[in-house]
Every structure is written in C-alpha cells, then in structure tokens.
N, C-alpha and C positions, 0 to 999 in steps of 0.2 A: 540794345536799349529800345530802338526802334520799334522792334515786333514785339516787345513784351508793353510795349505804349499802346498799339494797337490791338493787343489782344487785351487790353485793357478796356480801351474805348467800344470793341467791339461787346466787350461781357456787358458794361454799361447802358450800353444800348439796346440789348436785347431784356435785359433786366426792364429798363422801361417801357418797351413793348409789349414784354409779358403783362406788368402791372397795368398799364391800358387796357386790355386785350379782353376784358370781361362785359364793357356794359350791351354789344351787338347782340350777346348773350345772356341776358338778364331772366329772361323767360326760363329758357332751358336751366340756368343757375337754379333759380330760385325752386322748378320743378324737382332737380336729380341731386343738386349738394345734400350731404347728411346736417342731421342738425347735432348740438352738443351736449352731453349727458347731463341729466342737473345735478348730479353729483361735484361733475369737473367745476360747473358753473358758483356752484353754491362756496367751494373750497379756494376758488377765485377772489371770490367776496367775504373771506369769512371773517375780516379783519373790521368790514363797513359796519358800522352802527344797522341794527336794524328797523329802528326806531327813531323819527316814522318812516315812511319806503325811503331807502336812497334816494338821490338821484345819481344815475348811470350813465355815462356815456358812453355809448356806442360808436366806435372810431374808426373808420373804412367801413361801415357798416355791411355793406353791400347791399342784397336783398333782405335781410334782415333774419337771418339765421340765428348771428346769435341773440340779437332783441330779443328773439320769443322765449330762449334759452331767461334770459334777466329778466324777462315780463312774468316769466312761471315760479323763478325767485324770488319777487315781491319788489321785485326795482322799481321804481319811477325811470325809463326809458329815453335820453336825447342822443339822435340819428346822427352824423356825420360821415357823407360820403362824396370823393369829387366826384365818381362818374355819374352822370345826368341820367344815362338808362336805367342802370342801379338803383339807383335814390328812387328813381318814378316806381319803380315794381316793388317796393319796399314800403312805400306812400301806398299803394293800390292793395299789398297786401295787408296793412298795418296803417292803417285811415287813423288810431289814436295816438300814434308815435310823430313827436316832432324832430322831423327831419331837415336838417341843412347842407348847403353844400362849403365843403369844406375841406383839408388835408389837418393831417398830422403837425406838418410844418406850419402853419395857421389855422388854429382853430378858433372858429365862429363864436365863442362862447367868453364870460366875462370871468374874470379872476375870482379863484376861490369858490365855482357854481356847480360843483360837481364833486361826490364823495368817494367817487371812483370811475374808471376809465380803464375799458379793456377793448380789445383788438380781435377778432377772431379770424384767421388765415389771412391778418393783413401786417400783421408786425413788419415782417422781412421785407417787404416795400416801402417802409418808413427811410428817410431823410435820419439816424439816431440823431445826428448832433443836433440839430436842428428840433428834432419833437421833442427831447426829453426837457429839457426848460419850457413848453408850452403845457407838457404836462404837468409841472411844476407850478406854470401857472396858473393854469384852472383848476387845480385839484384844490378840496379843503385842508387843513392842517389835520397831515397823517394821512390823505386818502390815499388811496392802492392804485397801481396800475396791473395789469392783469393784460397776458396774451396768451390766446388759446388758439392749438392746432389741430385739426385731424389728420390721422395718418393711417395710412394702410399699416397692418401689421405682416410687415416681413419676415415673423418668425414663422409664419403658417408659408408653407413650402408653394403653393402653387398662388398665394398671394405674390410669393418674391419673384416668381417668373410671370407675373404679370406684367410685373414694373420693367422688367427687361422686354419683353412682347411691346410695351405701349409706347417705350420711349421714342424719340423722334429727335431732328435734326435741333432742336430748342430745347431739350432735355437738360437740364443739369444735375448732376449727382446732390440725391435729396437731404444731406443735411450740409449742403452747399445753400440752401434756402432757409431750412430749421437746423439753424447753428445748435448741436449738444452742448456747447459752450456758456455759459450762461452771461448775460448782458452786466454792462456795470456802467454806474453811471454816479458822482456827486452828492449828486439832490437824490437821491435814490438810498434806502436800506441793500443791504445786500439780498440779490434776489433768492429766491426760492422755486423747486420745481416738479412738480408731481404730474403720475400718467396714470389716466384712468379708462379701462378696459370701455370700447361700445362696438355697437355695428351700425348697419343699415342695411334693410332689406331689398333684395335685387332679383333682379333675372337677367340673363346673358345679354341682351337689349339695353336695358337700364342701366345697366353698367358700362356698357359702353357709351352713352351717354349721358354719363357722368364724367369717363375722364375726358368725353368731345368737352366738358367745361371746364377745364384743365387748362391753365396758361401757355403749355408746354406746346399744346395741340392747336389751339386759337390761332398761335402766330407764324403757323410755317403754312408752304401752299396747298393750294386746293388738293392737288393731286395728293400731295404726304397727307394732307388730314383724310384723306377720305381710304388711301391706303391702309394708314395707321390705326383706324376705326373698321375697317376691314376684317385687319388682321386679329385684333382683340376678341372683336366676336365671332371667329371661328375657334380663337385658344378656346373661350368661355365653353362655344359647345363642344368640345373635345375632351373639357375635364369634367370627370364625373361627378364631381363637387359643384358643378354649376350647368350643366347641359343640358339638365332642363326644370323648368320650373323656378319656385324664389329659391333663394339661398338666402343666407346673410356674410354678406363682406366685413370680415373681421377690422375692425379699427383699433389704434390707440390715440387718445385726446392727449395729447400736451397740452401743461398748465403753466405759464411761468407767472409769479405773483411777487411786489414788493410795494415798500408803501417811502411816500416822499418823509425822507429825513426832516423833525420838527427843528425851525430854525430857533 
C-alpha cells in the first residue's frame, strides 16, 4: 500500500512539473510548436453560432498557437494562461488579443461570456473536477467545449522510433497524457471525437528543438536534456527521410468537442 502511495504521489508530482515546465521556454515554444489545421479548428466550432464572431476562449492558451488557429476562424479571441512567460510572448505576439492570467480551475471571466472554450495541448493538465462546472459557468446556453492535440503520427515507421530515441527519464507513455478514452462529465453532451491529418515543416535542427519544448525534456537535468537532444539529432541525420534538408513531420490533430447540456 505504501509504495503504490508513493508511486502515486510521485506520478503527481512530476505531472505538475511537467505542466510548470513551459513558460522559461516561451520563446523557443512559441518559435518551434506546430500550429493547428483550420480544418480541425473550424469542426471544433462547428456547433457555435457564426453570427456575429463568437467570442472564444482560449484556455491554457500558451503562446498563442491556437488563438491564431480561431483568429483565422473568424472568433472573437479571450486569452487565459497562468504562466506569466507564456501570456507575455502571447501579448508580444498577438497585441489585439485580451489576455488574462488565469487556470481552468478559475476562470477570470463572468457567467455565460463566452460561446465556446477550447484547450489546445492543455486539457490533460486540467484539475477535470474542478474545471468542468467553470466551464459550465462561463459558457452560453449550448456553448461547446473543444480540446485539441497534436500528435506525432506513429504509424509512419521512423516517426515511432523517434518517440523511442527521445524519451527520457520524465517520459510517460503517450496516451497516458491523451487518454483514447473519451471524457464525460454531467453538464456535458456526450462527447465526440475526430482526427485530422497536418504536418509541420522541419530540418533535423528544428526538430530537435521542438521536442527540447517538450515537458518530457524541460524537467529532467542538464546533462539528460542535452544528452537527449544529442541523441535525436544524430537519429534525424542518420535517416534518409530527414538528413538533410526540410522534411515535413507527419502529425495527427485530435479533436474532442461537446457542448454544455441545456438546463
């Protein structure tokens, strides 16, 4: 009982670390993360009134990846992110978006101010018990909640020995983060879940400094991250798919979308 207490409190803890682990890195974020198909984005929202713009909120925003994804939608755009580095290079790149700081588990905003609310690579660090009645709250009667992932696509062979190449002593098996399970929640429709094909353009470089922005990689030491980032960029130029020159890293965008049950 003991040690499954502690390998409890340890997974806990390193879970919060991870989620910490982004804003020292805000720059680089905001430079190397991919951004989100407007395909995925638009099928997220496809339930919101279009007329006139939404308004959108943007929830763990980060740097503001997927804002531009909703800004190219036709959203009307509101920011919420706790980390302070985050939010500033989000503000710096996105000067017409208002931005707050704020969590899932309290959200800065007033009841019923928003006609949708979605998450992009920040769901799985949510508080659920705790956010789903917040979004409950600030959502309109019938708005959507909407969480979007990118994912490497593991069915291309020398993607999935990447993910073995990069992992590190904070690795955890990746739908250990993006549960295939789908959420369920009360105040909630039963969800729904679609994956839509993208990439993002790379070179053996770029890419390895893409997963140095990886929470996996952020939170272990000096020596492991610089090992670890070592080791990536010699796979990259070893495979002839990437060795030299751009490539495109294949993605798949998870979609999960459901809308607050009218009381």
């Amino acid at each position: 009982m003991g040690n499954t207490t502690d390998r409890d409190a340890s997974k806990r803890a390193l879970h919060a670390r991870r989620a910490a682990s982004f804003g020292a890195k805000a720059t680089d974020y905001a430079e190397h993360r991919p951004d989100y198909p407007l395909a995925a984005v638009r099928w997220a929202l496809e339930a919101v009134p279009t007329v006139p713009a939404p308004v959108v909120l943007d929830l763990g925003a980060g740097t503001g990846k997927l804002t531009e994804g909703l800004l190219a939608a036709g959203a009307t755009v509101i920011a919420v992110e706790p980390d302070d580095g985050m939010r500033i290079e989000l503000m710096r790149r996105l000067p017409g978006v208002r931005a707050y700081e704020g969590t899932a588990e309290e959200i800065p905003l007033a009841d019923g101010s928003v006609a949708a609310i979605v998450a992009g690579q920040a769901f799985h660090w949510f508080d659920q018990e705790r956010a789903f009645p917040e979004f409950a709250r600030v959502l309109q009667k019938g708005g959507t909640f909407a969480a979007l992932w990118n994912t490497d696509d593991t069915r291309v062979d020398w993607v999935a020995e990447l993910g073995r190449v990069a992992r590190t002593d904070a690795s955890v098996p990746p739908l250990e983060l993006v549960s295939r399970k789908l959420p369920e929640h009360p105040l909630f429709e039963d969800f729904e879940a679609a994956e839509f094909p993208h990439a993002q353009r790379r070179t053996a470089e770029s890419l390895t400094a893409t997963i140095g922005t990886h929470s996996h990689t952020l939170v272990v030491s000096p020596q492991q991250r610089a090992e670890v980032l070592r080791r990536i960029t010699e796979y990259l130029r070893g495979r002839p798919e990437t060795a030299e020159g751009e490539f495109d890293l294949p993605l798949v965008t998870l979609v999960l979308r459901t809308t607050l049950r009218r009381r």
